[in-house]
Phi, psi and omega in degrees: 000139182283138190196111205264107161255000157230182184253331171312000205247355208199105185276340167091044184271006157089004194297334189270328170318316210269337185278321180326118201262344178244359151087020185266001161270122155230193200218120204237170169240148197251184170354303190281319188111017180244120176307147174236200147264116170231105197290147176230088182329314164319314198275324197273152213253339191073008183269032152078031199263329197276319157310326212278355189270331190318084189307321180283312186292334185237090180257168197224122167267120151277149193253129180201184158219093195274138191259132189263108155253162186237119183232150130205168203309137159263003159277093180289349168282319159322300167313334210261326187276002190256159178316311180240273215243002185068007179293322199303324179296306179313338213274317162322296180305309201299339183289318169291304207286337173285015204071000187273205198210117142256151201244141198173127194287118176252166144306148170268174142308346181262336166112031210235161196274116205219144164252116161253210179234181170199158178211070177193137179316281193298001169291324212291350177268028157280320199250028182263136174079138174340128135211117186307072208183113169321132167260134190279131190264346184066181117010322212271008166272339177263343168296340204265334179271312178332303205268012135312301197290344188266014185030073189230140161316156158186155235219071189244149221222106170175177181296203191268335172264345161297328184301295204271029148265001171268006167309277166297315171302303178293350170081338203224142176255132147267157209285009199243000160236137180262120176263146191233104180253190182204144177306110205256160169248331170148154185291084174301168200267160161262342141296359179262341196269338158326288179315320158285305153345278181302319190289323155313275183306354156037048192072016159285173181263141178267120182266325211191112185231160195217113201255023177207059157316117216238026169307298208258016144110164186296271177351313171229071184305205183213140137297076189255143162213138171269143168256196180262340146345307195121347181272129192257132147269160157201172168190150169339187207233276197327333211262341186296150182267313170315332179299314199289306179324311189295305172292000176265008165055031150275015166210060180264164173295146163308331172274032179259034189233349182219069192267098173293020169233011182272103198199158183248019171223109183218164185307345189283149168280283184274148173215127167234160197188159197281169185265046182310130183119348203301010180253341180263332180279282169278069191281011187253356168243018149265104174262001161068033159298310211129097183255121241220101173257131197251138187249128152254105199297308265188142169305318173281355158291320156291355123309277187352276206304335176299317157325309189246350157353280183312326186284327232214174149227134220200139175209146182271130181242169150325070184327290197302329204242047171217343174226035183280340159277335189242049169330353169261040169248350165248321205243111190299112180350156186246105158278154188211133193298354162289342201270321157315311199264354159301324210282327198278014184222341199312331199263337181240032184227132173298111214302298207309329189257343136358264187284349179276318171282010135315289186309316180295318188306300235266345148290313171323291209292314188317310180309318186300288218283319184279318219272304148331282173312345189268330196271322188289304155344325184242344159299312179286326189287310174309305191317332213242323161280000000 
C-alpha cells in the first residue's frame, strides 16, 4: 500500500490511481492544492502494485548522450499560437497522420488543466501553449496503454515526472510510443491559480487564457484572459504578479524543491523548451517569434525528429552553452520560507500586492545580506592593517 509520509516524496503523477486493480485509490487535494493518493484500506489487497509503479521509489538514471537543436515551426501562424518554436504541433501531426492519439495537457471548463488525448488536426489547439499550473493525469497512463496495445502510435506529452510515471506504469517499452517532456521550472498549486482566477475576473466569466501571449513578442510575452463581456486582461509575463509568484517559487509542489528529474539525460525520447539566451548563443534563429530548443534522448527520438525535419529550421547547438539561460533543465526550484507566509495571506489578501510585497521583502533580505558583507569585508581588511 502507498503510503507519502513526506510530500516532497510524491509527484502526484497518478501512476499508482491508473494501476490499481481494486480501483481503491483516489487522489484528493491537500491544504496547498496538490492531489495526493489516498487508499481505502477496507478495499485494498496489498498487492504492492501501486509501490512497485512509483517513480520516486523506483527511479531510473539514464546514460545517454542527447543532441541539442535550437528550431523552428516554418509555418508562422502555428508558430505566432505555440509557446516557443511550434514543434509540439509537428511532433502531433505526424502522430495523427500515422493514426495515433496524442495525450496532452489542456484546459477544462473551468480553465483548470487536465490531461487528455486527441487523434483529429483540430483538436490538437487544445493543448498548444504554456499552461503554468499542475495538469491532472487522470485515466490517461491506463487510456495510453490501451491503445499501445492495440498498436496505434501515441504521442504522450507532459513534464518529466509524468513522463516517468507513464514509465512505470507500462513496465515496458513500446516500440509504437514517443514520449515528450518539457524543461518544467516546477508545478504551481491549483488552488492558488483558482484563487487568481476569480481574483482577475472579479465575477465576469472566463472565455479564454493565453499564459504566452506572443502579441507584445516572444521575449516579453503576456499573460492574457478573456471574458464573456468583450472584455481582457492581459499583462506583461516578467509583471504578472501570478508569473512572478511562480518563478520566485512561492507556490510550487513540494517535490519540485527536491525534483529527481532536473537532469540534461532524461526518460523522454524529446525534451522541448524555449531556447532563452538564443540572441547570445544563436542570433540567426532569433526573431524574438519564438524559438524551441530540443534535446533528442533516444534513437527514436532522432527517427521522430528526423521526420519533421523538412517542416522546420533547425541548426544543432552546444547542449552545455544552449541551457546556460535556461537553468531549469538542471537545477531544482529553491524553497524559500515566502511560500509559508503566501499560503497563510493568499485568500484574504489583494493577490497583486501580495506578491509584490513578497518580492520587495525578498529584495530587502538580499540588500541587507550583500551590504553586511561588504561591511564584514572591510572590517577584515582594517583588521589586517
Amino acid at each position: 500500500m502507498i503510503k507519502i509520509t513526506r510530500k516532497e516524496n510524491c509527484t502526484g503523477c497518478h501512476a499508482c490511481y491508473n494501476v490499481c486493480p481494486k480501483k481503491c485509490i483516489d487522489m484528493n487535494f491537500d491544504e496547498e492544492g496538490f492531489l495526493y493518493p489516498s487508499v481505502d484500506s477496507s478495499k485494498c489487497v496489498e498487492c504492492g502494485l501501486c509501490e512497485k509503479v512509483c517513480p520516486i521509489i523506483h527511479t531510473v538514471e539514464v546514460e545517454n548522450e542527447p543532441i541539442a537543436v535550437g528550431c523552428y515551426n516554418k509555418d508562422e501562424k502555428i508558430r505566432m499560437e505555440s509557446s516557443s518554436g511550434g514543434i509540439f504541433t509537428l511532433l502531433s501531426e505526424l502522430t495523427i497522420q500515422s493514426g495515433g492519439v496524442v495525450f496532452g495537457a489542456g484546459f477544462d471548463e473551468n480553465y483548470n488543466v487536465r490531461h487528455a488525448y486527441v487523434d483529429n488536426m483540430d483538436d490538437l489547439k487544445k493543448f498548444r501553449g504554456s499552461k503554468y499550473v499542475q495538469s491532472t493525469i487522470g485515466s490517461s497512463y491506463y487510456d495510453a496503454k490501451k491503445f499501445l496495445e492495440q498498436g496505434r502510435q501515441v504521442l504522450f506529452t507532459g513534464t518529466p515526472c509524468q513522463i516517468a510515471g507513464l514509465k512505470r506504469y507500462l513496465k515496458k517499452d513500446y516500440y509504437n510510443l514517443v514520449c515528450q517532456d518539457i524543461v518544467c521550472h516546477g508545478v504551481p498549486s491549483t488552488y492558488v491559480w483558482n484563487h487568481y482566477k476569480n481574483f482577475i475576473a472579479d465575477g465576469r466569466k472566463i472565455v479564454g487564457i493565453k499564459f504566452r501571449d506572443k502579441s507584445t513578442g516572444w521575449k516579453t510575452y503576456s499573460l492574457q484572459i478573456d471574458f464573456d463581456d468583450g472584455s481582457s486582461y492581459k499583462d506583461i509575463g516578467n509583471e504578472n504578479s501570478y508569473i512572478k509568484g511562480f518563478v520566485k517559487d512561492f507556490y510550487l509542489r513540494p517535490s519540485c524543491y527536491e525534483c529527481k528529474y532536473k537532469t540534461l539525460h532524461r526518460e523522454s525520447d524529446i525534451t522541448l523548451a524555449d531556447f532563452w539566451g538564443i540572441e547570445a548563443n544563436e542570433p540567426e534563429l532569433d526573431d524574438n517569434k519564438g524559438t524551441s530548443l530540443i534535446f533528442i534522448n533516444s534513437d527514436k527520438g532522432k527517427i521522430t525528429f528526423d521526420e519533421i525535419k523538412e517542416n522546420i529550421i533547425s541548426k544543432i547547438v552546444d547542449i552545455e552553452k544552449s541551457v546556460t539561460f535556461n537553468p531549469s533543465a538542471f537545477r531544482t526550484s529553491a524553497y524559500t520560507n515566502k511560500k509559508a507566509k503566501f499560503y497563510r495571506k493568499y485568500k484574504s489578501e489583494n493577490f497583486d500586492l501580495l506578491i509584490n510585497k513578497l518580492m520587495k521583502d525578498s529584495l530587502l533580505k538580499k540588500t541587507i545580506v550583500y551590504t553586511n558583507s561588504i561591511k564584514a569585508k572591510i572590517k577584515r581588511k582594517l583588521l589586517k592593517k
